[in-house]
C-alpha positions in Angstrom: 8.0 -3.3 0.4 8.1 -1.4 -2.5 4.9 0.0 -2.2 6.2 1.5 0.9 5.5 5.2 -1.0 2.0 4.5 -1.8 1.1 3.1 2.2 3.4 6.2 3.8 0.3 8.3 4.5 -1.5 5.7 6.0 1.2 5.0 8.6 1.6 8.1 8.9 -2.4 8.9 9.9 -0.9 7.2 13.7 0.9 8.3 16.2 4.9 7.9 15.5 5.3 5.9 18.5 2.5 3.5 17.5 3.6 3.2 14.1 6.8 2.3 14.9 5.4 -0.6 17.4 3.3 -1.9 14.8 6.4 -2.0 12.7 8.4 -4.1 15.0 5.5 -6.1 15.5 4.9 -6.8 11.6 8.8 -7.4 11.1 8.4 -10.2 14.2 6.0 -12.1 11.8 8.5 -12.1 8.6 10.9 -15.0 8.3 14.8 -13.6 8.2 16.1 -13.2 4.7 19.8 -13.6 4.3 22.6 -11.0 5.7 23.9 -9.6 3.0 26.9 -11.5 1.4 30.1 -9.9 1.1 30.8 -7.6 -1.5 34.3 -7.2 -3.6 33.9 -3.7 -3.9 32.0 -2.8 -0.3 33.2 -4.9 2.1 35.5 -3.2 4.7 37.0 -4.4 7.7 36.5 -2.4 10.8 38.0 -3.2 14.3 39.3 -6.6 13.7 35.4 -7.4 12.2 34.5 -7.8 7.9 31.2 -5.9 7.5 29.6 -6.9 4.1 28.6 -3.9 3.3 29.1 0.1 5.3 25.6 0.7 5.5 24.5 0.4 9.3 20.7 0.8 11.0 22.0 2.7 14.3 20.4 2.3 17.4 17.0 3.4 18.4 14.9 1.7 15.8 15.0 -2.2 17.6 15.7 -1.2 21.4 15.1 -4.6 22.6 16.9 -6.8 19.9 13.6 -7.8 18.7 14.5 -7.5 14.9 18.1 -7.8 14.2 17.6 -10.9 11.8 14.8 -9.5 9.7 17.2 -5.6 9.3 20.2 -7.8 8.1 17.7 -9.3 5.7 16.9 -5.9 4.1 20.3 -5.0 3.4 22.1 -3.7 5.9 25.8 -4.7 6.3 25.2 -4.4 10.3 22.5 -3.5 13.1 23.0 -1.9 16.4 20.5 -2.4 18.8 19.8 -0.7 21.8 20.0 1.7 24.0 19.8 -1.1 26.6 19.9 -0.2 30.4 21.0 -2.4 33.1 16.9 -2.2 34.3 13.6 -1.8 32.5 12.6 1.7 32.3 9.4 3.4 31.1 11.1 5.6 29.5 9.9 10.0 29.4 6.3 10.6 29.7 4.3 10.4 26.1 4.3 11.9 23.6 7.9 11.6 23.2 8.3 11.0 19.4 7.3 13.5 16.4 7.9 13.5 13.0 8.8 17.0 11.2 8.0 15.8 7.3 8.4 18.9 5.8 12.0 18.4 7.1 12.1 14.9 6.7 13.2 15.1 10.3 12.6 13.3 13.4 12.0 14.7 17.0 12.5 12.3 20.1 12.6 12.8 23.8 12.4 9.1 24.4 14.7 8.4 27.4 16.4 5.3 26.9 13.2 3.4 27.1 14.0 -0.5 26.6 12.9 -3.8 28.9 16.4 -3.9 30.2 19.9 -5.2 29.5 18.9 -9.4 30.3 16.1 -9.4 27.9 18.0 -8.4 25.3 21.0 -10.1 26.2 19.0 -13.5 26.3 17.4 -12.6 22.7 20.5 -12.0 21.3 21.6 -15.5 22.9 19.5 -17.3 20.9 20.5 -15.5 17.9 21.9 -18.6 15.0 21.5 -16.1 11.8 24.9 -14.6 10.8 25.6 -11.0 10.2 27.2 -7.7 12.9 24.9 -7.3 15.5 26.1 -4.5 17.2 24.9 -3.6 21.2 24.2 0.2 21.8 24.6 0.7 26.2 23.3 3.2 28.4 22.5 4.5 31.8 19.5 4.3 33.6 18.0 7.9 34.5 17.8 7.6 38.5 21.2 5.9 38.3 23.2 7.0 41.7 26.7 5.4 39.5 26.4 6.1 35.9 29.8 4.6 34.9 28.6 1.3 37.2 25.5 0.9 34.6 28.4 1.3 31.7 30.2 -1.7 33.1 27.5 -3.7 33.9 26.6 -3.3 30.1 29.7 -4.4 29.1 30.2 -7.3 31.5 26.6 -8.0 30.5 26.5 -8.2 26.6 30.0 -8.4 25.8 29.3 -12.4 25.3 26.1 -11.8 22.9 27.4 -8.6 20.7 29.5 -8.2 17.9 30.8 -5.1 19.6 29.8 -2.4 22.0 28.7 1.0 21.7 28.9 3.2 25.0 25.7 5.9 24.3 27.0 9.0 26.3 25.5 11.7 23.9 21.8 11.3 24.0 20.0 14.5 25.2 17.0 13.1 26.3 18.5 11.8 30.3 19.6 14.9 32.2 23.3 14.5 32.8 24.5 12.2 30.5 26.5 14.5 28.5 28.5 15.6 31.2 30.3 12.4 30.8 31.8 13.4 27.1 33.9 16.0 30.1 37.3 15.1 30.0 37.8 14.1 33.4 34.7 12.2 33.6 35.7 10.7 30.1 38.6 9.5 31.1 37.3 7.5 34.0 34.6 6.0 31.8 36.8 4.8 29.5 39.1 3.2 32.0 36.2 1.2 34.0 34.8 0.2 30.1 38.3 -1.5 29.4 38.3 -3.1 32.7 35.1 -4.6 32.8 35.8 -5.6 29.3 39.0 -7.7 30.8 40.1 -10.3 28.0 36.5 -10.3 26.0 37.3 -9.8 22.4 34.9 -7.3 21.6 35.5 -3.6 19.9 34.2 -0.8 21.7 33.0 2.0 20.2 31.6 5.5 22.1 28.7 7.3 20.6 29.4 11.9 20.8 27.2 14.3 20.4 27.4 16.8 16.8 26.8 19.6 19.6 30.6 19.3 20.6 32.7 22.4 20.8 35.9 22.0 18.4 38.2 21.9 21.7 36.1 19.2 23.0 36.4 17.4 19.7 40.1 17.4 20.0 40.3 16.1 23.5 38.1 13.1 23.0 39.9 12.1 20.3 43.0 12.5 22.6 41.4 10.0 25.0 39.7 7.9 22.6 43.7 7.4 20.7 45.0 7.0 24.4 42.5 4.3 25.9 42.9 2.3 22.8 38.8 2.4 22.0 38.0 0.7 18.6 36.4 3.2 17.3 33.7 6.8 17.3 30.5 7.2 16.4 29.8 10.7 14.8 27.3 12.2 15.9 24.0 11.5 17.7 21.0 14.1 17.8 21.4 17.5 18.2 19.8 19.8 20.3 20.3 22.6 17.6 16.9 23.5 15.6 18.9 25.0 11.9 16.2 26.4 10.1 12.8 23.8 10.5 9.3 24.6 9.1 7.4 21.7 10.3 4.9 22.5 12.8 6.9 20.1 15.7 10.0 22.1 15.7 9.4 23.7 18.7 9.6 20.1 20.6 11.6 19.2 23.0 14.3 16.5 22.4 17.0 15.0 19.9 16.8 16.1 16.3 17.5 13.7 13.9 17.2 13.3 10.3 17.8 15.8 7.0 18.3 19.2 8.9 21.8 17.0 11.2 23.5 16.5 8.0 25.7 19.3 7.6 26.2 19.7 11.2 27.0 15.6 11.9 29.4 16.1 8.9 31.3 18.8 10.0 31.6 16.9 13.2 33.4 14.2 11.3 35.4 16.2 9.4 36.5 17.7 12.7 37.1 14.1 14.3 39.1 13.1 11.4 41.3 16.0 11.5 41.6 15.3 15.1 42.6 11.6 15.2 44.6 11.6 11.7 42.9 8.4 10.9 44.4 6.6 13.8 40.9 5.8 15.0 37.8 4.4 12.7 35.1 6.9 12.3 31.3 6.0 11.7 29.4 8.0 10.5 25.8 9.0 11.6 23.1 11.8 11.2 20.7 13.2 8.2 22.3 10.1 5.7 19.7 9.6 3.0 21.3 8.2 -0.2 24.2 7.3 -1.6 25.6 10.4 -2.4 25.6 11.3 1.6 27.0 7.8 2.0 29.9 9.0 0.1 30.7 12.0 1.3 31.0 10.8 4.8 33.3 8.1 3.4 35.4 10.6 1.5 34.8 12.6 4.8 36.9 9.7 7.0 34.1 7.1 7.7 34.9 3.5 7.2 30.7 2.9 8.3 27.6 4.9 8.1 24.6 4.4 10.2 21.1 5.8 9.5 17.6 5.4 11.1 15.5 8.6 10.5 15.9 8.1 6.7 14.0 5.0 7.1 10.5 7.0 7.8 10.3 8.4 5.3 11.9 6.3 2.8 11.0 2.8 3.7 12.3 -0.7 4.3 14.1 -1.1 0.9 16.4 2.0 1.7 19.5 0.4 3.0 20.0 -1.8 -0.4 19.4 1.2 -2.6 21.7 3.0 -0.9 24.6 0.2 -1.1 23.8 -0.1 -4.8 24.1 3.8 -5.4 27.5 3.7 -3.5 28.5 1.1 -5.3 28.1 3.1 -8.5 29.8 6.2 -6.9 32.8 4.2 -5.9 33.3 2.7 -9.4 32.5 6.0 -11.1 35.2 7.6 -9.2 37.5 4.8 -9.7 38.3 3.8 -6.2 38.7 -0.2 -6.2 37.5 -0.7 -2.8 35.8 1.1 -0.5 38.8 1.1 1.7 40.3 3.1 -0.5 38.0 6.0 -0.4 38.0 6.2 3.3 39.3 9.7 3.9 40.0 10.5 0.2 38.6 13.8 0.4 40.8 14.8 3.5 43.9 13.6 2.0 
């Protein structure tokens, strides 16, 4: 896997979408290291749940909760998989996935394409390696009840996940923003609890970076008042700052290198809106350690990342744990709990 540099062109010769199925398909075929073990200095605990590490592989890479096993194996302190539907669904019409290298960026207009909520939820079922598997929930595109496809997600995989993730930010299904809306929020929010009834799993909503700053503050209102676990900040934008790759001009979420001052601003702006009451994870254009850190500083207790990953390789969530380790300690913070909002403080 550390050769991953010298193979990078060849993968990158196919299609994106084919490469990355060939990818899932060659991880199917490797037998599951070992979650990573707990560390003194990294592990944090999060919504009632001790992740071994902050370092998270956020949804979109293992839709179907094909891989989960062989992720935790690489390094990372937890996997979200997903988005899962309550039905199979094809998903937009191909292409639907580009990669912008010069920007070490990532363009998709995928469209919550996965092989449906039971599929998954029978996978993860069978599931007898340890480690946070977290399940990432979504609507399906000609759904006539969109909050209706929310609870039967949660009804659904509440048993099998670790905890939840309600996806309302993608910008790839036509509507689905609408429900980060206040009034459509708060409804959400109140069918999620119920469905979730006595299950003890967190729940944790998924925003958009694109958020005005007086949307930020009543989320964060609603988020406090309903009593979710916790928000992750931020998924693609629709924004296009400043890209030279000849894909910029597509259609879809942007991900990767050119989020990362937007999705941190976003968190900054979430932080300063909650006060800390509420755990923040962080997601968007985190490619080292050093962006690891800032976002921790910034008010995250976790960090996701998935774009990173193309261009960097499979042994990117380990080196990024080690190189936070060494910030943390150089910085003399004793646990990473301690850093958590240091910079906002």
């Amino acid at each position: 896997m550390a050769l991953y540099p010298l193979i990078r062109p060849l993968i990158f010769v196919l299609d994106a979408e084919r490469a990355h199925r060939l990818t899932i398909r060659a991880l199917k075929l490797v037998p599951p290291g070992d979650p990573p073990k707990p560390d003194r200095l990294l592990s944090i605990q999060v919504a009632g749940l001790h992740f071994p590490n902050p370092v998270g592989l956020a949804a979109g890479f293992d839709k179907d909760a094909e891989v989960p096993a062989q992720m935790l194996g690489l390094g990372f302190g937890f996997v979200e998989v997903g988005t899962l539907t309550p039905l199979p669904q094809a998903g937009n019409p191909r292409p639907r996935l580009f990669r912008l290298a010069e920007d070490r960026a990532v363009i998709n207009r995928m469209g919550f394409n996965n092989r449906g909520m039971e599929t998954a939820r029978l996978r993860l079922a069978k599931r007898k390696s340890g480690g946070i598997v977290g399940v990432n929930i979504g609507a399906n595109k000609d759904s006539v009840d969109r909050i209706a496809d929310y609870v039967a997600g949660v009804r659904a995989m509440a048993s099998v996940a670790d905890y939840l993730t309600i996806n309302i930010s993608s910008p790839n299904t036509p509507g689905l923003r609408a429900l980060q809306d206040k009034g459509a929020l708060v409804e959400l929010l109140e069918a999620v609890r119920a469905a979730r009834g006595e299950a003890d799993v967190p729940v944790f909503l998924k925003l958009a970076p694109d958020l005005e700053r007086i949307d930020v503050d009543d989320v964060a209102r609603i988020a406090i008042d309903r009593k979710l676990d916790g928000l992750i900040v931020a998924n693609t934008t629709i924004s296009r700052p400043g890209l030279i790759s000849d894909h910029r001009g597509e259609a879809g979420g942007l991900s990767g290198a050119p989020l990362k001052g937007l999705a941190l601003q976003r968190l900054r702006d979430f932080r300063s809106a909650t006060g800390g009451a509420l755990p923040l994870i962080a997601a968007g254009g985190i490619e080292n350690g050093v962006d690891a850190f800032q976002r921790i500083r910034a008010g995250a207790s976790l960090v996701q990342l998935y774009s990173a990953l193309v261009y960097q390789g499979p042994t990117l969530a380990a080196a990024i744990a080690a190189e936070l380790k060494r910030l943390l300690r150089r910085h003399g913070f004793e646990r990473l709990s301690d850093a958590v909002g240091s910079a906002t403080s």
